[in-house]
N, C-alpha and C positions, 0 to 999 in steps of 0.2 A: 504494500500500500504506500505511494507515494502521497507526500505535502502532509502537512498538518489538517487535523479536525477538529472537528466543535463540534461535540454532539451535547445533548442535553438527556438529563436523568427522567425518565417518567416513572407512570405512577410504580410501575414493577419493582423499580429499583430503591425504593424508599427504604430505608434505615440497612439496605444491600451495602457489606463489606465492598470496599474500592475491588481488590484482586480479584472477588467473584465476578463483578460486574464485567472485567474484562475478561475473564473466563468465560464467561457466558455467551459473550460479543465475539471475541475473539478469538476461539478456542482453541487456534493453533499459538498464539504466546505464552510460554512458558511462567510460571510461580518466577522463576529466577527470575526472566526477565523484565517482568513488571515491578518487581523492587528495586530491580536497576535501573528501571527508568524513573521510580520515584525519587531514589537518594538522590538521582541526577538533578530532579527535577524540571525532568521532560513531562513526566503527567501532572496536571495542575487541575484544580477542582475551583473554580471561579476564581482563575487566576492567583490562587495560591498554592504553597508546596502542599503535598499529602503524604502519606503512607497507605503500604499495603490495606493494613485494618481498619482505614478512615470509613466512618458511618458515611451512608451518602442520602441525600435530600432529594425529593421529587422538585422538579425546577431546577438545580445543579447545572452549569455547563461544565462539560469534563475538556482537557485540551489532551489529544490525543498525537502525541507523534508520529512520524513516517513508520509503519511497523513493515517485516517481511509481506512478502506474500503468501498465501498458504498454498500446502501442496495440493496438489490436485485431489489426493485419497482424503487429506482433511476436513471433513463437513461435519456439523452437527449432527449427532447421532441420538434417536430417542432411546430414554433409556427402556431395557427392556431386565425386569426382575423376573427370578424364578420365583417357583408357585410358594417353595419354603421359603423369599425372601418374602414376599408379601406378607406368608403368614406368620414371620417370625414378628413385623411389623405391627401388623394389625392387631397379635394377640398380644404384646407390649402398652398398647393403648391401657394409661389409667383414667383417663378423663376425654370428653370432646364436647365441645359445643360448636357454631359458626366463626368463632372468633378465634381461638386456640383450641392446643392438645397439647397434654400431658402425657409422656411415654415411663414408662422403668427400661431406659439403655440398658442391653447387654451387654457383660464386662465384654472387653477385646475385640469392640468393634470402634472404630473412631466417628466421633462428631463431624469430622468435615476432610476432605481429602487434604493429599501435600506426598510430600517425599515419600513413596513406597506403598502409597493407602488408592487403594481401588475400589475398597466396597465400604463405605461409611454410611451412617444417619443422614446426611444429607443428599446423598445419591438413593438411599433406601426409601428417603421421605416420599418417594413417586410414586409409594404402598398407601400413602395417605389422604391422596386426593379426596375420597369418598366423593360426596356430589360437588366439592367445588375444580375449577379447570387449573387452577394452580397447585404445586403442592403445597406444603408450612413451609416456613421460615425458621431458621433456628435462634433462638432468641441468646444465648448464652451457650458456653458448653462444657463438658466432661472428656477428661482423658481416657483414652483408649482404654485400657483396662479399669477403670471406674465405671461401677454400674449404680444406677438407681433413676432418681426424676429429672427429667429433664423438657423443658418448656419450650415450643413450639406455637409459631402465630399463621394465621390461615391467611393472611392481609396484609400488607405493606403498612397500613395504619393502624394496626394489634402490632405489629411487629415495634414501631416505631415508642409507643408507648406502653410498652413492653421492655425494653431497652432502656427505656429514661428512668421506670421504677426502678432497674437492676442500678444503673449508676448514680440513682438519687437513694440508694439504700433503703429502699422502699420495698425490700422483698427477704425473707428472711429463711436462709437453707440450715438445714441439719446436717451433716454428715455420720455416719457408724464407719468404726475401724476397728482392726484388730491389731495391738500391735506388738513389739516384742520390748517387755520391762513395762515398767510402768513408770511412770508421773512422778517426780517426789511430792508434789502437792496434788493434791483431788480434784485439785481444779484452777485455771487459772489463764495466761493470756500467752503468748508467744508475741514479741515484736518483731525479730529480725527480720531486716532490708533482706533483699534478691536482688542478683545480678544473674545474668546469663554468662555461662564457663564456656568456651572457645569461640568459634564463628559461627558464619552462617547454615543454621542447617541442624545447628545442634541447640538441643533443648537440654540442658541441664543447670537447674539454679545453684549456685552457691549461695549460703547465710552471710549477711553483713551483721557485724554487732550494731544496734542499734543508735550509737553514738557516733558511727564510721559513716551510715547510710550517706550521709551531705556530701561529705568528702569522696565517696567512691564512684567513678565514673559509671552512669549506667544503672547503680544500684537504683532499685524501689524502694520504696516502705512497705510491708506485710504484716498486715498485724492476725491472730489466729486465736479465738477462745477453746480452750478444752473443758469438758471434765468427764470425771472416771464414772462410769456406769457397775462396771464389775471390772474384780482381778483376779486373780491368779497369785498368790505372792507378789514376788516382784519377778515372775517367769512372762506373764503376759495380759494385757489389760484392753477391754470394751472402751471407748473413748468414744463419746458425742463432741463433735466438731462445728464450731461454725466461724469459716470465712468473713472478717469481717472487710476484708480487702479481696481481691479476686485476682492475684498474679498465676503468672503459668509456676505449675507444680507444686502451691505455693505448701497445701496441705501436708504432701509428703516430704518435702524438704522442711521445713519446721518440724516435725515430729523426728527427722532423725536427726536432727542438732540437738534438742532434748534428750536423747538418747531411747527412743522410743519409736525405731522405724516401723513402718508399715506391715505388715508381714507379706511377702510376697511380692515387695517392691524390688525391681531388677536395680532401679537406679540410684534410689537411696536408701541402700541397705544397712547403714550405719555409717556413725561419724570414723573418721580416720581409715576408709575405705577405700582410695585414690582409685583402686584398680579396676574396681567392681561396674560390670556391664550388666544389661541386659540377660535373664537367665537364672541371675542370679537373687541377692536380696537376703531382707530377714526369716530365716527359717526353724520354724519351730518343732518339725521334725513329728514321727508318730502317724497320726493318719489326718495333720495337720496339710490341707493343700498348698501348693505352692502359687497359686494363683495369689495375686493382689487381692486385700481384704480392706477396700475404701466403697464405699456404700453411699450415695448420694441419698439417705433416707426421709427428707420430709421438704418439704418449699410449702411454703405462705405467701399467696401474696394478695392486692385488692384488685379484683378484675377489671379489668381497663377501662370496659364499656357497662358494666350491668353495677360497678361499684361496692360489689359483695364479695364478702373475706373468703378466700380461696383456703384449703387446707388440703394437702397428698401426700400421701405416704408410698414407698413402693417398695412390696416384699424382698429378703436379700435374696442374693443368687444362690444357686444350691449352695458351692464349695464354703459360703459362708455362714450358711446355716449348720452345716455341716460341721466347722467346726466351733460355731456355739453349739450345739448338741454335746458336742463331744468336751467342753468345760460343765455342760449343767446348766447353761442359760436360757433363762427364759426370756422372750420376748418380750411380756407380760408385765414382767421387771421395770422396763424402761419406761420412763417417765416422757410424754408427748415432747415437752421442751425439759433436756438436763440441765439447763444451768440454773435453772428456777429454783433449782432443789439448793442450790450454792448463795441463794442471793441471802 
């Protein structure tokens, strides 16, 4: 495609990540190279720079550089699911009305394609249409191996203000884990900053001590409430989680600065681990799975359009029931909101 464009955002594209939106348009331009042309600052969003994950606005003009041309085999392709992707979808549904759905993700499937992901929740979402001609929108998301709730808008304008409760903190998640030690307090907060450890491509946070955060190039702020539902000694403990900041990994990498990794966590298996890949992790051993044990278990929030307090919960996944069985816990146990129990 030679010369510059101007095109303008419509209504489809409303609160659409910038990279999707050229995915979608463009399908032959590569993740890589549209972040290249953002640092550059070749793509501009009403004449200003953006990023990849910039929310986008109906009305928008986007400026689009010269991009390749595409090959001849490259066209849009509908997507076409099997009969068990549909219905692994469909029978995920915890909620639905005209305006959103609510799903329980299954672990080790991703929220949204990138490096090496071919079947995610948002290529899946085409199980979801029911009677409307678009699919959902993904409102927020979960890592690949985190399973539980996760919130979906059927509209460009759910989607939109959908989005602004999640970043006006106007929506409030649970998490369940399982992890290995426990807590030395019952309950309490984690601050430490996040940075991202090498380049591009690679997701792995490091902890900033929280007095460092200003000073470290890149560092976040991350802050993270706990408390302890059930333990184990100090072999392994039940934690209700909730995000009170939403960084990438931020859950698992706070839990194992504390010294209280995930169980099942390939990436952050523990503090003083430099080596440890994928595969790997905290492991409790016995007929303990090795599967990650991070639960997205409850979202609250006021429904956009009708105004009335939303409440979901979504069962765990076998390997995780599995081994609460296997300590004695009950489900039953657990108080709707844990830190209530702490205040």
């Amino acid at each position: 495609m030679s010369g510059v464009q101007m095109r303008d955002v419509g209504d489809d594209g409303q609160d659409m990540r910038l990279d999707r939106w050229f995915r979608n348009n463009f399908p032959h331009v590569t993740q890589i190279r549209i972040e290249k042309l953002c640092r550059k600052g070749e793509i501009r969003v009403d004449g200003g720079r953006v990023k990849p994950a910039t929310r986008l606005e109906a009305g928008q003009t986007i400026r689009i550089p010269p991009l390749p041309e595409p090959e001849a085999q490259t066209t849009p392709r509908e997507v076409v699911l099997s009969d068990d992707d549909i219905r692994l979808m469909q029978d995920s549904v915890i909620y639905k009305d005209e305006h959103l759905i609510v799903l329980n993700k299954p672990a080790g499937v991703a929220t949204q394609g990138g490096t090496g992901q071919t079947r995610h929740i948002d290529m899946l979402s085409n199980a979801l249409k029911f009677e409307l001609e678009e699919k959902p929108r993904l409102v927020h998301r979960l890592d690949r191996d985190t399973s539980g709730v996760l919130l979906l808008a059927r509209s460009g304008r759910a989607a939109a203000l959908l989005t602004k409760a999640f970043q006006a903190k106007e929506t409030r998640k649970i998490y369940w884990a399982l992890v290995a030690g426990c807590p030395v307090d019952a309950a309490g907060t984690i601050r430490y900053g996040l940075v991202k450890q090498g380049g591009i491509g690679v997701e792995r946070m490091t902890c900033i001590h929280p007095d460092e955060v200003d000073a470290t190039p890149g560092a976040k702020r991350a802050t993270t409430d706990f408390a302890t539902i059930e333990k184990i000694g100090t072999r392994a403990a039940w934690l209700g989680l909730s995000p009170i900041t939403g960084r990438t990994h931020q859950l698992r990498a706070h839990l194992a600065e504390i010294g209280c990794p995930i169980v099942g966590d390939g990436k952050y298996g523990g503090r003083g681990q430099e080596n440890m890949g994928d595969g790997w992790g905290a492991i409790l051993g016995g007929d303990i799975s090795r599967k990650m044990h991070l639960h997205a278990r409850s979202i609250e929030f006021t429904h956009p359009f009708s105004g009335k307090q939303m409440f979901f919960e979504a069962p765990l996944p076998d390997h995780m029931q599995k081994s609460f069985d296997y300590f004695g816990w009950n489900l039953k146990w657990a108080p709707k909101d844990p830190f209530k129990v702490f205040e």
